[in-house]
Backbone bond lengths (Angstrom), bond angles and torsions (degrees), N, CA, C in turn:
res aa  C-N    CA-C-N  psi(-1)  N-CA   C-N-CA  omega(-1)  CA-C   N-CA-C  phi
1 X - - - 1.455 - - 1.516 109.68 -
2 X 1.279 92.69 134.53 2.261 82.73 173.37 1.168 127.04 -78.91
3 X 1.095 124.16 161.90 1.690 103.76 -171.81 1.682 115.79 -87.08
4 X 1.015 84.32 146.43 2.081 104.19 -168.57 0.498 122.92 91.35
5 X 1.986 125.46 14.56 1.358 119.32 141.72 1.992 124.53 -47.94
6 X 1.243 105.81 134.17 1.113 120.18 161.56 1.278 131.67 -153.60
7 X 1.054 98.53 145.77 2.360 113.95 -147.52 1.482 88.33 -86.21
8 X 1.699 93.04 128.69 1.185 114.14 -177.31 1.744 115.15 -91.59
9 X 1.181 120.67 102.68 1.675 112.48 -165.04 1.573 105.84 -82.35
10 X 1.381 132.42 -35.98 1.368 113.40 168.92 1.621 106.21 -53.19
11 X 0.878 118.80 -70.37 1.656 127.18 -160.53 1.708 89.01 -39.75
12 X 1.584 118.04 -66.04 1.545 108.55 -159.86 1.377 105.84 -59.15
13 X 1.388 130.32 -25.86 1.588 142.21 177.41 1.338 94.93 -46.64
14 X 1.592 112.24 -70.92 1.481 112.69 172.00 1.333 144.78 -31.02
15 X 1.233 102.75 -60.61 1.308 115.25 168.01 1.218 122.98 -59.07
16 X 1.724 131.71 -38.06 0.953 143.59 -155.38 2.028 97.39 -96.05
17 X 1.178 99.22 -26.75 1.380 111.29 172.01 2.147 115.17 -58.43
18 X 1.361 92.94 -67.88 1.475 119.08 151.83 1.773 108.42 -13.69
19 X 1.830 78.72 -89.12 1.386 75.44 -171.33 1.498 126.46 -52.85
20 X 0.986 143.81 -34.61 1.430 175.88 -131.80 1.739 96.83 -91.45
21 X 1.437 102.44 -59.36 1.584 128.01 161.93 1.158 109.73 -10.75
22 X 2.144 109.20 -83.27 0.892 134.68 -162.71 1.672 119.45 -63.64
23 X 1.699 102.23 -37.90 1.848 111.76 165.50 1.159 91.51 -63.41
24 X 1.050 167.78 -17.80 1.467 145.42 -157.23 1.394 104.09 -102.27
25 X 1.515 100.94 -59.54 1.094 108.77 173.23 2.121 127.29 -34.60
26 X 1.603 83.56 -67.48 1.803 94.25 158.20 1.498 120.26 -43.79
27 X 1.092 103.95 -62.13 1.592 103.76 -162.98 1.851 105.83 -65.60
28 X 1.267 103.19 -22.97 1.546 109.82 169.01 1.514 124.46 -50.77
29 X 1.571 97.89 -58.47 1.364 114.23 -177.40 1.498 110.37 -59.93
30 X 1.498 112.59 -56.15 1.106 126.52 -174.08 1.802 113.32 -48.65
31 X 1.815 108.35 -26.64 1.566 103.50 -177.42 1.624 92.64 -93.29
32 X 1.247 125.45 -23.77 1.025 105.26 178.86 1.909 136.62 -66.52
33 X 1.661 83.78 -28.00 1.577 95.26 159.12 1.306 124.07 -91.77
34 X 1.252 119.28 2.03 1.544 117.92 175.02 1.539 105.03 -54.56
35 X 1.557 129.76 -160.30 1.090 159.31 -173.35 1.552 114.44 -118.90
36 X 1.357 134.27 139.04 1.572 125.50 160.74 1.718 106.71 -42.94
37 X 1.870 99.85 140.58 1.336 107.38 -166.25 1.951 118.57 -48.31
38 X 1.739 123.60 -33.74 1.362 132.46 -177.49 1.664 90.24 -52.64
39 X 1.301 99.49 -49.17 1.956 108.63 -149.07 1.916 97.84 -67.71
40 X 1.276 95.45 -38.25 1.320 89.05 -168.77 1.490 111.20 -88.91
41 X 1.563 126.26 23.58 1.224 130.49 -164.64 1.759 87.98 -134.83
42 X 0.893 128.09 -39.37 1.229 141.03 170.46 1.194 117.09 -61.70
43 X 1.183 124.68 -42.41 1.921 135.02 155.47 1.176 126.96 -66.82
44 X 1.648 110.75 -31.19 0.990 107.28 -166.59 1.777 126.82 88.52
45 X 1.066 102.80 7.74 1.743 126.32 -151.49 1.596 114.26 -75.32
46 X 1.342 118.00 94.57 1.637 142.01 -163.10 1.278 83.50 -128.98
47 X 2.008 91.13 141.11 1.476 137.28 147.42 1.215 112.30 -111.67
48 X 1.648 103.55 123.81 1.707 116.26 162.79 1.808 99.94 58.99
49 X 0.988 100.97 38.20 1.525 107.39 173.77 2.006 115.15 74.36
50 X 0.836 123.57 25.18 1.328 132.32 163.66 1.537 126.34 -149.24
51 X 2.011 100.68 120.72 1.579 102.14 173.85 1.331 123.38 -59.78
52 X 1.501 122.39 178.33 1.314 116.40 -175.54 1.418 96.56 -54.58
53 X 1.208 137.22 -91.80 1.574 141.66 -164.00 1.519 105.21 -9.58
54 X 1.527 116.89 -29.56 1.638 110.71 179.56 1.130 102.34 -100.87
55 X 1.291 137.49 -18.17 1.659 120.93 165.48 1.487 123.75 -74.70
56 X 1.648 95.46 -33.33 1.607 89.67 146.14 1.457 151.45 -45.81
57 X 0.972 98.01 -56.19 1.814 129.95 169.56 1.670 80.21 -43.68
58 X 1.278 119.39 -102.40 1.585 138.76 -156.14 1.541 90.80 -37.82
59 X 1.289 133.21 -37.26 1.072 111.16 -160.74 1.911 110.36 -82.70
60 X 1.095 99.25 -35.17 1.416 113.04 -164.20 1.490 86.37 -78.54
61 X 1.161 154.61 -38.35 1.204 149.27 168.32 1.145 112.62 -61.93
62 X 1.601 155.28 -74.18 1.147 134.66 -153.05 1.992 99.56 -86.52
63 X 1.647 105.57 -7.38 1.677 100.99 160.41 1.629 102.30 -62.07
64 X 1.249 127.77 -46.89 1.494 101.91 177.50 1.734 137.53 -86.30
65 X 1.395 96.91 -13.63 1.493 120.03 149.27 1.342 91.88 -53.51
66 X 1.079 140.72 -91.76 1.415 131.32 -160.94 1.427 113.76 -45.89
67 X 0.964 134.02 -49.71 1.574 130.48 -179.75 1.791 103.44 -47.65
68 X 1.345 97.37 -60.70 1.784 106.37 175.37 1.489 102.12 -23.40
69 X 1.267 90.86 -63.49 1.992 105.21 -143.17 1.673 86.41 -74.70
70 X 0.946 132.45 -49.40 1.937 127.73 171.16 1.368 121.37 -42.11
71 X 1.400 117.77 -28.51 1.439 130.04 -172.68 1.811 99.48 -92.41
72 X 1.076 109.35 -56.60 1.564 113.67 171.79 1.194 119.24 -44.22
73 X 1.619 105.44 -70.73 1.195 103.34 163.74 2.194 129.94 -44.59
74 X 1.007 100.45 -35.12 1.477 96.45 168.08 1.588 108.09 -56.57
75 X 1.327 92.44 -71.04 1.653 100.14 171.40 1.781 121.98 -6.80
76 X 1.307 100.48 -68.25 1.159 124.10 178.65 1.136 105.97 -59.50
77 X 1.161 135.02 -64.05 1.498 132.54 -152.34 1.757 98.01 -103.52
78 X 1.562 110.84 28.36 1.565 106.44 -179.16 1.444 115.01 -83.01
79 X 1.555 127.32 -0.12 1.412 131.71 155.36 1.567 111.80 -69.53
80 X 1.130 107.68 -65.12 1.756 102.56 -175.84 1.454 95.25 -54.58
81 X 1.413 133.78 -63.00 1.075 116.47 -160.89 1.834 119.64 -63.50
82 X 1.167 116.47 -33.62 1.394 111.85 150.16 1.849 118.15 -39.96
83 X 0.766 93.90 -57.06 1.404 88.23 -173.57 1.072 138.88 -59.02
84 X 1.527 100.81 -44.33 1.353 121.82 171.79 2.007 124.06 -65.19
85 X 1.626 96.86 -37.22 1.375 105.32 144.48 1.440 131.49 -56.86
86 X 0.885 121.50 -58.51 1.665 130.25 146.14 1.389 111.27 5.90
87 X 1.706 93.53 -102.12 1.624 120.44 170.46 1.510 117.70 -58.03
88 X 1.299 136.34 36.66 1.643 160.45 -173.22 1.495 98.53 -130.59
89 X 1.382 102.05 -66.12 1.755 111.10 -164.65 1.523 107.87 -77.23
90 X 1.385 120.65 -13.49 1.292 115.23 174.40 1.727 94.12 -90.21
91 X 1.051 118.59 -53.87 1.557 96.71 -164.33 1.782 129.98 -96.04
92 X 1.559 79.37 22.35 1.921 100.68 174.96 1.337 109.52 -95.01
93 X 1.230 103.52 87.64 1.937 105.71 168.97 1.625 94.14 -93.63
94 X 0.887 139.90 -25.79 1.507 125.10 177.69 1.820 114.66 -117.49
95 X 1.430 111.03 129.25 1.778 95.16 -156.16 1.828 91.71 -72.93
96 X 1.430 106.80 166.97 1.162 136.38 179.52 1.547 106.63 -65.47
97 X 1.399 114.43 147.39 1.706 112.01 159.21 1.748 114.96 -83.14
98 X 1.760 94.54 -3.06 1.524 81.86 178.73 1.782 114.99 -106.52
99 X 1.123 90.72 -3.25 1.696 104.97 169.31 1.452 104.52 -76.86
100 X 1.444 141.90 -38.41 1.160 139.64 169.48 1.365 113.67 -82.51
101 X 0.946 139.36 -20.89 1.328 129.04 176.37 1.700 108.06 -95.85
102 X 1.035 136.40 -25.65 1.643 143.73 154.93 1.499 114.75 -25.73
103 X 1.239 106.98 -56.36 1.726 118.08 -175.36 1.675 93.04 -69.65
104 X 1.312 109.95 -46.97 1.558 104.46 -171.23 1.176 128.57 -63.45
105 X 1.921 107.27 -34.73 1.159 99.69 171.78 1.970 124.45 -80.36
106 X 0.867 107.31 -8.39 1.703 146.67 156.72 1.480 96.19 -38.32
């Protein structure tokens, strides 16, 4: 390593967030095209080398990897985000359409 490297924890939060995304994303699709659990145990029925029971697994795991890495990441970025809330509530005399529609789409 050269010297003055130093590990950037928002950025790896990020990234690691990202990536995290994309398993979710996969393993989503992948249960969504699976089969009901008998049918797909009865076939035998795997994507990319794992039955449902393992897209499960992966999924429910990097779903809480992801929660982790969302909370950290807040953590981290809880100055800007203070702030930026902050500087919102001072200069919102009329509420937003995207502050009401947020909860909704929620």
């Amino acid at each position: 390593m050269s010297e003055g490297f130093r590990w950037n924890w928002r950025g790896a939060t990020s990234l690691l967030l990202l990536f995290s995304t994309f398993i979710l994303l996969l393993s989503g699709i992948a249960l969504l095209l699976s089969p009901s659990g008998r049918i797909a145990r009865e076939t035998s029925w795997q994507i990319l080398g794992l039955d449902k029971s393992g897209w499960e697994s992966v999924h429910d795991l990097f779903g809480y990897l992801f929660i982790f890495l969302a909370s950290v990441h807040v953590w981290l970025n809880r100055r800007a985000i203070i702030s930026y809330m902050q500087d919102r509530a001072r200069s919102a005399h009329r509420i937003k359409k995207e502050l009401l529609a947020a909860p909704l789409v929620i």
